[in-house]
N, C-alpha and C positions, 0 to 999 in steps of 0.2 A: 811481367811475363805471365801468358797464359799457362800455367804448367799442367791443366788438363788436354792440352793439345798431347806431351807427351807421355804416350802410351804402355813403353817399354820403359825397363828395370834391369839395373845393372844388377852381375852377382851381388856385389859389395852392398844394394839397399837392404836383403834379406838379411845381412851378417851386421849390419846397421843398428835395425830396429829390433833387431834380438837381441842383440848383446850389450846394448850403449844405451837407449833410449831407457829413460825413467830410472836412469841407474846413477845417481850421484857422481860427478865429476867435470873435468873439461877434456876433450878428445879433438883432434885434429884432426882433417881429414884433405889430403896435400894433394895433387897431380899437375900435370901442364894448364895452360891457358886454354879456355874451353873447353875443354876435357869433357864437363858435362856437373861439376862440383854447385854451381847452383841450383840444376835441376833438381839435383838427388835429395839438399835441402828443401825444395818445395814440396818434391815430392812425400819427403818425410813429414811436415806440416799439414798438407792437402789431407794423407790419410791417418792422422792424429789429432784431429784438427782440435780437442776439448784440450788436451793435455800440450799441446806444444805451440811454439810461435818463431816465425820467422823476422830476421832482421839487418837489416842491409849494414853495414858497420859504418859505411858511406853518411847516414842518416846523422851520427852522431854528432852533434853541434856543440859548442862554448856552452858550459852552462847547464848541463847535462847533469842529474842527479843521478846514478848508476842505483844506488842504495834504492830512491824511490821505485825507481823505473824495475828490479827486483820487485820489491815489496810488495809492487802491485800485481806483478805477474804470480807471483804466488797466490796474494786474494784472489785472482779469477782461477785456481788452480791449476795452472803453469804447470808442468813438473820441466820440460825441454825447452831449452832457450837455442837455437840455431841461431848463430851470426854468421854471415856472409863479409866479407871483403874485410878480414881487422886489420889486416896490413896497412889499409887505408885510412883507420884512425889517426885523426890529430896527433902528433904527438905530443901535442897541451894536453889533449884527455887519454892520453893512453896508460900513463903510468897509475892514473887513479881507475881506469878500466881494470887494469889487471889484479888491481889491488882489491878494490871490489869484489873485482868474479872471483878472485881466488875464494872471498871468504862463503861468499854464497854457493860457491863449488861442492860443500859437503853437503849442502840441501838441495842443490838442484843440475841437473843433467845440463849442462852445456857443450857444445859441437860447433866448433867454428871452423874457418876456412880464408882461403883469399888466392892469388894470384903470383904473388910469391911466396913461394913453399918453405924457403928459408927464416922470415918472416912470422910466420903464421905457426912454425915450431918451435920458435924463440916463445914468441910468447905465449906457447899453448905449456913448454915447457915451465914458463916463471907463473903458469896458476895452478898448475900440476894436476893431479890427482887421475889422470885418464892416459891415455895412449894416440898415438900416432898411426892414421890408415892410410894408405896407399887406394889413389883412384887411377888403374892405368889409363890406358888408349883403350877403346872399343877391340873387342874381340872377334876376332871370324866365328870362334864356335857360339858368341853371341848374337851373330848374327842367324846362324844356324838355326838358334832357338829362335828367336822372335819370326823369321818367315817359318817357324813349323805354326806359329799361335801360338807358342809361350811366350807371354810379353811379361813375366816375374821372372828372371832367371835364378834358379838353382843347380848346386851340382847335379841333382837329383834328375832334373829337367835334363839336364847335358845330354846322361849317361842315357837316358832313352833314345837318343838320337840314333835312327840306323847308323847312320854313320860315323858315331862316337869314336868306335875303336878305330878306323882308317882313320880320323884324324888326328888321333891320339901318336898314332905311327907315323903319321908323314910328318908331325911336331919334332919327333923326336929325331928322327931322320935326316930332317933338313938340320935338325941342331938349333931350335928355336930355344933357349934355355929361356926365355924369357916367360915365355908362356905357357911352356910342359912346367915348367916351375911353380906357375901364379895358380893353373890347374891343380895342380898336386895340393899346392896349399889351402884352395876354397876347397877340395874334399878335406883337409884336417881341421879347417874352422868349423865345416859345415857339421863334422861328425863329433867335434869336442866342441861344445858352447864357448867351454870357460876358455880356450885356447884363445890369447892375444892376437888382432890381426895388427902386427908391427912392421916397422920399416924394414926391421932386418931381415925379420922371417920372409917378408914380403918380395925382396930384393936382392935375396942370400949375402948380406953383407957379412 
């Protein structure tokens, strides 16, 4: 995948590479099928390129040294491991996958993902040490930014929008709780670093 083809940036890449990236742990990062979850990983890669690497979980074959395949990523100084599809891991290599990453997880940043969300939190759960993000469905007021030419979206970006506040109303109005909610929440990640971006906050469970 070309991923310079795409241009625009979800809220969630800025609340991403601030809060998770180079920061010891394993973090999940769930939504639907196509949603847009392996762009966001390339994207993260593309513009980190010395410190991070991307890696399809698919790739993973019989045989596989986890420990090496570390080891080395650290000698080339690695700090972010991105794996894409671990759902999709063997399950011959999955339980020595986890076991691995968990121990390498206090030295180096890992962000993984896949296709079932169920899955991909199971075992983001059993290497611990990080948290669980939520990547929704594309946003109208994200679309709003990117035809104004902000293709990074921030809250920041939003709230410039002439017409931030009429949408803020007709959200609330129509009874969108979905989205006056996910809004509300990028303003309190965006305004507190350390604030968790979690399933629950995320989905007012």
């Amino acid at each position: 995948m070309n991923v310079s083809m795409f241009k625009t940036k979800r809220f969630i890449y800025n609340i991403i590479e601030k809060n998770i990236l180079n920061k010891p742990g394993c973090s999940c990062i769930v939504g639907s099928r196509r949603i847009g979850k392996t762009v966001l990983l390339l994207q993260l890669e593309e513009n980190n390129k010395d410190s991070t690497v991307y890696i399809d979980g698919t790739t993973f074959k019989e045989g596989i040294d986890f420990k090496c395949l570390y080891d080395k990523f650290i000698s080339e100084g690695k700090l972010n491991i991105l794996i894409d599809e671990v759902c999709k891991i063997n399950e011959d290599l999955l339980a020595d996958f986890m076991s691995i990453t968990r121990r390498y997880a206090g030295e180096l940043c890992f962000i993984i993902t896949g296709s079932v969300g169920a899955s991909v939190s199971r075992i983001c759960d059993s290497i611990g040490r990080g948290g669980e993000y939520i990547l929704p469905p594309i946003m109208y007021i994200e679309y709003l930014c990117w035809s104004s030419g902000v293709l990074n979206v921030t809250i920041e970006d939003v709230k410039k929008l002439t017409n931030y506040d009429k949408y803020i109303k007709y959200i609330k109005d129509q009874n969108i709780d979905s989205t006056a909610d996910y809004l509300s929440y990028i303003k309190n990640v965006v305004s507190d670093a350390s604030e968790s971006y979690l399933r629950a906050t995320a989905l007012g469970d």
